[in-house]
Residue, then its C-alpha position, 0 to 999 in steps of 0.5 A: x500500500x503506497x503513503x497515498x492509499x494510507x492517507x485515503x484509507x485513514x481512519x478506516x477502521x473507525x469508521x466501520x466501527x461506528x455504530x450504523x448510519x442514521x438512515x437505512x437509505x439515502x445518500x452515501x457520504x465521503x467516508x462510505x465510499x472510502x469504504x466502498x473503495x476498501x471494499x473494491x465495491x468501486x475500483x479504478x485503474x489507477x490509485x483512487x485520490x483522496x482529493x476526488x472524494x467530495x463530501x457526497x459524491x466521487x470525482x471521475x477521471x477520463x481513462x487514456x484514451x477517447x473516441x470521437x464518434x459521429x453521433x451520440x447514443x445509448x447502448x440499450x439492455x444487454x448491450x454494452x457501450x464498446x459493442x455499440x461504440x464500433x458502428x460510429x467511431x470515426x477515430x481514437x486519440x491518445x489522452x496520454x499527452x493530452x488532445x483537444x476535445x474540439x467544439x461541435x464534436x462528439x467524444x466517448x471516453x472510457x473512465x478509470x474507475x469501474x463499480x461492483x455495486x451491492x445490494x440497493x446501490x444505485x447512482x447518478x452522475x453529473x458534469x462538475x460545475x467548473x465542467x458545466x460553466x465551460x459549456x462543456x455536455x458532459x454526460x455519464x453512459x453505463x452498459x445496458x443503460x436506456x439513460x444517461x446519467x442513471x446507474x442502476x442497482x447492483x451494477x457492475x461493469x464500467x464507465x464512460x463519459x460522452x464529451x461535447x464541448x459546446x463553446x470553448x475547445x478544451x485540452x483534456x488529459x488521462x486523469x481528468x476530472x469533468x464529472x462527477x458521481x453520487x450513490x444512494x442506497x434504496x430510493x429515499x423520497x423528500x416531502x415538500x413538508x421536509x423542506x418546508x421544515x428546513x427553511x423555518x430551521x435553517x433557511x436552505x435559500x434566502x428569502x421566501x422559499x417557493x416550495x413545490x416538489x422542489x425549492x424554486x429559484x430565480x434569476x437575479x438581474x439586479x447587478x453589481x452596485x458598483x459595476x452594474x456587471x449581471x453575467x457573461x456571454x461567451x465568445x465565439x471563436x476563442x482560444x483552448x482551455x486547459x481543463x486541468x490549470x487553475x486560474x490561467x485564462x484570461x476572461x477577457x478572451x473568452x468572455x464578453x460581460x452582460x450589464x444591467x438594463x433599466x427594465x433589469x431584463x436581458x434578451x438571450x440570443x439563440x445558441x449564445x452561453x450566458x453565466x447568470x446567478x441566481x437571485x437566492x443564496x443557497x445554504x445546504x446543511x450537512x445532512x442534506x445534498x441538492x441537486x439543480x434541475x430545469x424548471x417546468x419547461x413550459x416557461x421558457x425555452x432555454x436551458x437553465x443548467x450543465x452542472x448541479x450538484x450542491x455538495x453538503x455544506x455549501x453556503x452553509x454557516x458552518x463549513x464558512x459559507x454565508x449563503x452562496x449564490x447558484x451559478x446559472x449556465x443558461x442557453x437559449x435555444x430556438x427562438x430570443x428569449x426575455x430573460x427577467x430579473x426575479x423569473x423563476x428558472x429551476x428547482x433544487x432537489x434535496x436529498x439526505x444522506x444516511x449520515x453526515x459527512x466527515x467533511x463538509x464543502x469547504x472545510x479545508x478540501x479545495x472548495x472553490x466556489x464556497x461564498x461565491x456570487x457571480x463567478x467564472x469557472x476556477x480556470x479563469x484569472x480573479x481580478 
């Protein structure tokens, strides 16, 4: 076992030792899929990292090579991806050294993890939010599946990543890490009675909480007081990004920032990729995940998110958040579309764990957008 595996495993042994989780189903927290990984319930081609553990869910890394493909699809029962995979690969590139993973295509990638799940575990995935704010579709396919994204009970087999850079090309290496994946055991259900009581507790968003099969949220085009600064539009035609270098872009080639109006309303163009907040600040308390879905499509025609996992702690008090903002990755698609300041654009989905993390978003793990408001993604220089 190398130091590395000793700083992942450590404490253990504790762990196991504890007496049984608080719920029988639920999300599964950072120190359960540790144990998994102990367990080989999850296993890798390389040394699983401690940094790829999140509070509740697991980092995924692209495996050495990827495929670009002429067309998406999804393998269906009893079929598996690389079997399907030979009637619309075009080529294969070498991750190894890196490769541009280029706008307008298409790319299948086999990941380095692999699951052997038990009795009850099933998972989603989702791109992670630095993914999602690059306009990077990212999406999580399994053998046999009829949905992305969705890993069924007791499956056991591997994993891929469809890959569609939709406005910046990125350059993407072996190791990479563009989603994420979360388990649960059994299908725990949240009533709105339960969110209700949370707001009263702990105020799981700011401001009155529009709770229906889910909590609401709005768009927040009020802008900066300073600088009157409400988003960003992405260029066109620019330059590649590193997916793996922090704080290295420069923002000004790549993004043209949106300003307030009068009527605090912004007209999304067509196929453009707007960074937008949301009016609320979100609070998710430890035992407690959220998810960002879109909001009743029959609002509007746009698209309101890439990336929306909240991880527990996030804006939350005691993992030295204060409230933080939901970043938007908005699209509109056929048609402009009015976009106005306080329009409800999604909801967050609560979802409990079966115990509280050890660590919460934040607390000392390279959280990089607790406390945030308005923000990039971290590949972007702060001013």
């Amino acid at each position: 076992m190398t130091p590395e595996d000793e700083s992942l495993f450590d404490g253990l042994e504790a762990v196991a030792g504890d007496p049984a989780p608080k719920y029988s189903t639920g999300l599964l927290p950072g120190q359960t899929l540790r144990a998994m990984i102990h367990a080989h319930e999850i296993s890798a081609a390389a040394d699983i990292k401690e940094e790829q553990i999140q509070p509740a869910s697991l980092d995924l890394r692209l495996g050495q090579v990827a495929y670009r493909i002429r067309a998406s699809f999804l393998p269906g029962e009893g079929n598996t991806v690389r079997d399907k995979l030979e009637q619309v690969v075009m080529h294969e590139i070498d991750l190894s050294k890196g490769a541009v993973l280029e706008t307008g295509c298409v790319y299948l990638c086999p990941l380095m993890e692999h699951l052997n799940l038990g009795y009850r575990v099933s998972g989603s995935a989702n791109a992670k939010s630095s993914t999602g704010r690059l306009d990077v579709f990212t999406r999580l396919v399994t053998d046999g599946t009829r949905a992305f994204d969705t890993i069924p009970e007791q499956y056991s087999g591997p994993l891929w990543a469809e890959i569609s850079p939709r406005t910046f090309s990125i350059l993407a290496r072996t190791g990479s890490r563009l989603n994420q994946l979360r388990l649960r055991r059994g299908t725990p259900i949240t009533t709105d009675a339960q969110l209700k009581k949370l707001q009263a507790e702990i105020g799981i968003v700011s401001g009155e909480a529009r709770i229906d099969k889910g909590v609401g949220f709005s768009i927040d085009l009020d802008g900066d007081a300073l600088t009157g600064l409400v988003g960003y539009r992405a260029k066109r035609h620019a330059g590649v990004i590193d997916i793996d270098k922090v704080g290295v872009a420069d923002p000004q080639d790549f993004w043209e920032p949106v300003h307030i109006r009068r009527n605090r309303a912004i007209i999304l163009d067509p196929g453009e990729f707007y960074i937008l907040k949301s009016r609320e600040a979100v609070s998710i308390p430890p035992e407690w995940a959220a998810e960002m879905v879109p909001y009743d499509p029959l609002v509007g025609e746009f698209r309101v998110h890439y990336a929306g996992f909240f991880d527990p702690g996030f804006g939350y008090s005691g993992a030295g958040g204060a409230g933080s903002r939901a970043v938007l990755e908005v699209r509109s698609h056929e048609v402009p579309f009015v976009l106005e300041h306080g329009q409800t654009v999604g909801r967050l989905m609560f979802e409990r764990l079966i115990e509280p993390p050890q660590r919460l978003y934040g607390q000392g793990i390279g959280s990089n957008y607790q406390r945030q408001g308005l923000a990039l993604s971290k590949h972007f220089k702060r001013a």
